[in-house]
C-alpha positions in Angstrom: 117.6 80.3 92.6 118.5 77.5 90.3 115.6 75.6 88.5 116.5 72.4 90.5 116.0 74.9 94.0 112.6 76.5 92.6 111.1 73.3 92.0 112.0 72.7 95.5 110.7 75.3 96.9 107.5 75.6 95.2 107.3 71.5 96.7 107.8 73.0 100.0 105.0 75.3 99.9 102.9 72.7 98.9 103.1 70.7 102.2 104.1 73.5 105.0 100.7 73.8 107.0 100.0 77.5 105.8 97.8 77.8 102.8 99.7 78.5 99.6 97.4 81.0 98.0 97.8 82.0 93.9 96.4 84.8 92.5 97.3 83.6 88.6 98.9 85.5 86.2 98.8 86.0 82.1 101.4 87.8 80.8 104.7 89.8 82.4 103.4 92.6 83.5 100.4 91.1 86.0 103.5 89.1 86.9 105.6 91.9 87.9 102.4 92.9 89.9 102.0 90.3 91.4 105.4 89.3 92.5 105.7 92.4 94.1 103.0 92.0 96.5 103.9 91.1 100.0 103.4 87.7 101.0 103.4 86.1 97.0 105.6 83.3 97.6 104.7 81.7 94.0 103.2 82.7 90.5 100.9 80.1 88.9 99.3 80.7 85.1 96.2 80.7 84.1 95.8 78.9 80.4 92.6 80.3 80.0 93.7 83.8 80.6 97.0 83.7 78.4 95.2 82.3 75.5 92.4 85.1 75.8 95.6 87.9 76.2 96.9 86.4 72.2 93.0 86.1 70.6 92.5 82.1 71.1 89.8 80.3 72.8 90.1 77.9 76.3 90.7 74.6 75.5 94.1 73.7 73.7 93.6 76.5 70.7 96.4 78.3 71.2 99.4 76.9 69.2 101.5 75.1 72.1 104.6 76.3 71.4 103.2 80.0 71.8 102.2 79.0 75.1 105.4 77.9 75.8 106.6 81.1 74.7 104.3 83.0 77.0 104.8 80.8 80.1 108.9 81.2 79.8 108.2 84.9 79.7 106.7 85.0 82.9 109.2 82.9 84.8 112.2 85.1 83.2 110.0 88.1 85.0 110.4 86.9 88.3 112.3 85.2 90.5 109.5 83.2 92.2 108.9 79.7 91.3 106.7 79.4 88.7 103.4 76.6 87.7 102.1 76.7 84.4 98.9 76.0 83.4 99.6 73.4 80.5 95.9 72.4 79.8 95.9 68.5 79.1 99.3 68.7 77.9 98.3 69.0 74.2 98.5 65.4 73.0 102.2 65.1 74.9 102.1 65.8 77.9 105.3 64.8 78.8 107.2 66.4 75.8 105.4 69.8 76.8 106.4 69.6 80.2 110.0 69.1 79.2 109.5 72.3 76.7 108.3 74.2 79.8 111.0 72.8 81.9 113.3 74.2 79.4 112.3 77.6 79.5 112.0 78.0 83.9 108.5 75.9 84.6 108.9 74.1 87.7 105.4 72.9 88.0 102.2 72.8 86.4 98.3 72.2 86.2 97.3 69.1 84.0 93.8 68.1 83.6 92.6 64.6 82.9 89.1 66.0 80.8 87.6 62.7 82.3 89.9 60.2 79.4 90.0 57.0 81.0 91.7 56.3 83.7 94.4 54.6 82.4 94.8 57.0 79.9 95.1 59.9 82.9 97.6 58.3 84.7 99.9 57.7 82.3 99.9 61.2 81.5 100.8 61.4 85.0 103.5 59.3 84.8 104.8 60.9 81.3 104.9 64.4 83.5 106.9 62.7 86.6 109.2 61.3 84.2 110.1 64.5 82.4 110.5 66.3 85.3 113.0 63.2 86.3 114.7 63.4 83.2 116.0 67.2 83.5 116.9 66.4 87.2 114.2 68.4 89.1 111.0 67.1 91.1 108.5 68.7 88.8 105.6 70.0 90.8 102.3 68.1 89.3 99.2 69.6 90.2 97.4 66.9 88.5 94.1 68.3 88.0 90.3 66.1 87.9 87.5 67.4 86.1 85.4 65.2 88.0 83.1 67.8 89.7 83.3 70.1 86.7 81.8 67.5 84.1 79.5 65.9 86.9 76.5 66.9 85.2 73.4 65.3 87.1 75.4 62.5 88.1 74.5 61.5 92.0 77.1 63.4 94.3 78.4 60.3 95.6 79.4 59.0 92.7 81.1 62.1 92.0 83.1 62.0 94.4 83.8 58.8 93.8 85.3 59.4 90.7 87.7 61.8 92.0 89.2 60.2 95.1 89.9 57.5 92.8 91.6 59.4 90.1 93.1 61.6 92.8 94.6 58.5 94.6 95.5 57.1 91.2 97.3 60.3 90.1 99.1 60.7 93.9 100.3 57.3 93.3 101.7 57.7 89.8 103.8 60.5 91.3 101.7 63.9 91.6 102.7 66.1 94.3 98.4 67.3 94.5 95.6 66.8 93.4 94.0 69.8 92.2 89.7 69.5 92.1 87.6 72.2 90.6 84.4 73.6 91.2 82.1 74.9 93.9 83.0 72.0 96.9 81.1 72.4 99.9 82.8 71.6 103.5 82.2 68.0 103.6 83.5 67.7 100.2 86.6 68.7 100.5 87.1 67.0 103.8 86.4 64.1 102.2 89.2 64.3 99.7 91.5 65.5 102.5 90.9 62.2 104.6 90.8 60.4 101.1 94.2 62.2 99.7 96.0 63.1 103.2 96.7 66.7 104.3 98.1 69.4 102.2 97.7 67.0 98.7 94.3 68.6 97.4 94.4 72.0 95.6 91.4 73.8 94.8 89.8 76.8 93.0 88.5 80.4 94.3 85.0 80.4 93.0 81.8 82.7 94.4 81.2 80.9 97.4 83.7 79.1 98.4 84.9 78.4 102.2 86.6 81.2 103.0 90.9 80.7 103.1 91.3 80.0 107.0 89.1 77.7 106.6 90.6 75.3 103.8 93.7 75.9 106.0 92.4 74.4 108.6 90.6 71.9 106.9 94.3 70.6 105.5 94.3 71.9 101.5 97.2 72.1 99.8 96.6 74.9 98.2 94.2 77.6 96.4 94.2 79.2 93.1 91.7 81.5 91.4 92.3 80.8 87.3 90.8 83.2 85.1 88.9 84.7 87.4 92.0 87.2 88.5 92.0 88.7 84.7 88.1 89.2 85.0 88.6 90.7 88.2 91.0 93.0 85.9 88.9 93.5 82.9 86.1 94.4 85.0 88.0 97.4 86.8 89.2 98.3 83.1 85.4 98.2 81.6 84.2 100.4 84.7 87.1 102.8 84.6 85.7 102.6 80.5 82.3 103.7 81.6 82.9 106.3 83.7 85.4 107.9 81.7 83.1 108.0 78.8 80.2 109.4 81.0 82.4 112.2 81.8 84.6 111.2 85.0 88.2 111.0 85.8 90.8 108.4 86.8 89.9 106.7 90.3 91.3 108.1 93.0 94.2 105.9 94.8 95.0 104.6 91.3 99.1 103.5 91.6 101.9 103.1 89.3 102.5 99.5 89.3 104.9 98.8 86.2 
């Protein structure tokens, strides 16, 4: 598919009434992986994850253009539409949108690290118009830190906070709102009825409300972050430990690349 058609699609599976579920990737090879399973209809990145794979801390530390450089890699490994994790856009968020663009990035994550709001919706609006610019409809998953940076603030106000910047950021163009943390059932209905069905994206964390169950409840979608490279560094460290205590390989272990 074209760019123009991925960036379609990958809309699409935002707002069909199945669940669009991403298990995120970090480099070409858990892409290959992961393309290859049945039912993947999209690969999403995981900023975090790629930035750990080259040395570099969460949080903007890794060089943008490298990450540019890793994120085009993975969408030249696959033919599924690809969102990229882009952090908070490192100072230009529209400019690094348009870099991504450029290398087969049809949408991405964009966190608003609780600036003012003002502040966050133009970013929003910088994104949209990038995506405008190189004549696709850019997939913004325009991410709140609102329940991540809550600290003991009253839930209420909480939530507050992000049905306003979700509503802000829907306005200014976003196809979803994506909402981290550990969000209970009347939670996330209440940024459903506050958003409208199949705009709010969340995060697989222990705990949360198992998958039929944000389907029915009308999210968007569901991705898991870092938390699919633990789940691999953890098989690799206890494949380590028994290996060194004398074992063998697991059995059932496949060839995947």
């Amino acid at each position: 598919m074209s760019t123009h058609d991925q960036a379609v699609r990958l809309l699409a599976l935002h707002t069909e009434p199945a669940l669009l579920k991403l298990v995120n990737v970090w480099d070409v090879v858990s892409t290959q992986v992961i393309a290859d399973t049945a039912g993947v209809d999209a690969i999403a990145t995981a900023s975090h994850s790629i930035a750990a794979s080259y040395g570099y801390p969460d949080g903007e530390h890794i060089p943008v253009d490298l990450m540019i450089e890793a994120v085009g890699r993975i969408a030249d490994a696959t033919e599924l539409p690809v969102s990229a994790d882009l952090e908070a856009g490192y100072g230009e968020p529209g400019e690094t949108v348009r870099k991504a663009i450029a290398v087969g990035i049809v949408g991405a994550n964009i966190e608003d690290q609780m600036r003012p709001l003002r502040e966050a919706v133009a970013a929003v609006e910088a994104v949209v118009a990038a995506g405008e610019s190189e004549g696709i409809p850019f997939v913004l998953n325009a991410r709140t830190d609102a329940y991540l940076r809550a600290g003991d603030r009253p839930s209420d106000e909480v939530l507050a906070d992000a049905v306003e910047r979700g509503r802000a950021f829907l306005d200014a163009g976003a196809a979803c709102v994506f909402v981290p943390g550990l969000l209970d059932e009347p939670t996330i209905t209440a940024l459903v009825e506050a958003y409208g069905e199949r705009r709010l994206s969340v995060i697989g964390v222990p705990g949360t409300l198992p998958l039929e169950r944000l389907e029915q409840l009308g999210v968007a979608r569901i991705s898991y972050g870092p938390f699919s490279q633990q789940v691999a560094l953890t098989a690799l460290q206890d494949f380590a430990v028994d290996i060194v205590a004398g074992g063998a390989l697991p059995e059932g272990t496949r060839r995947l690349n």
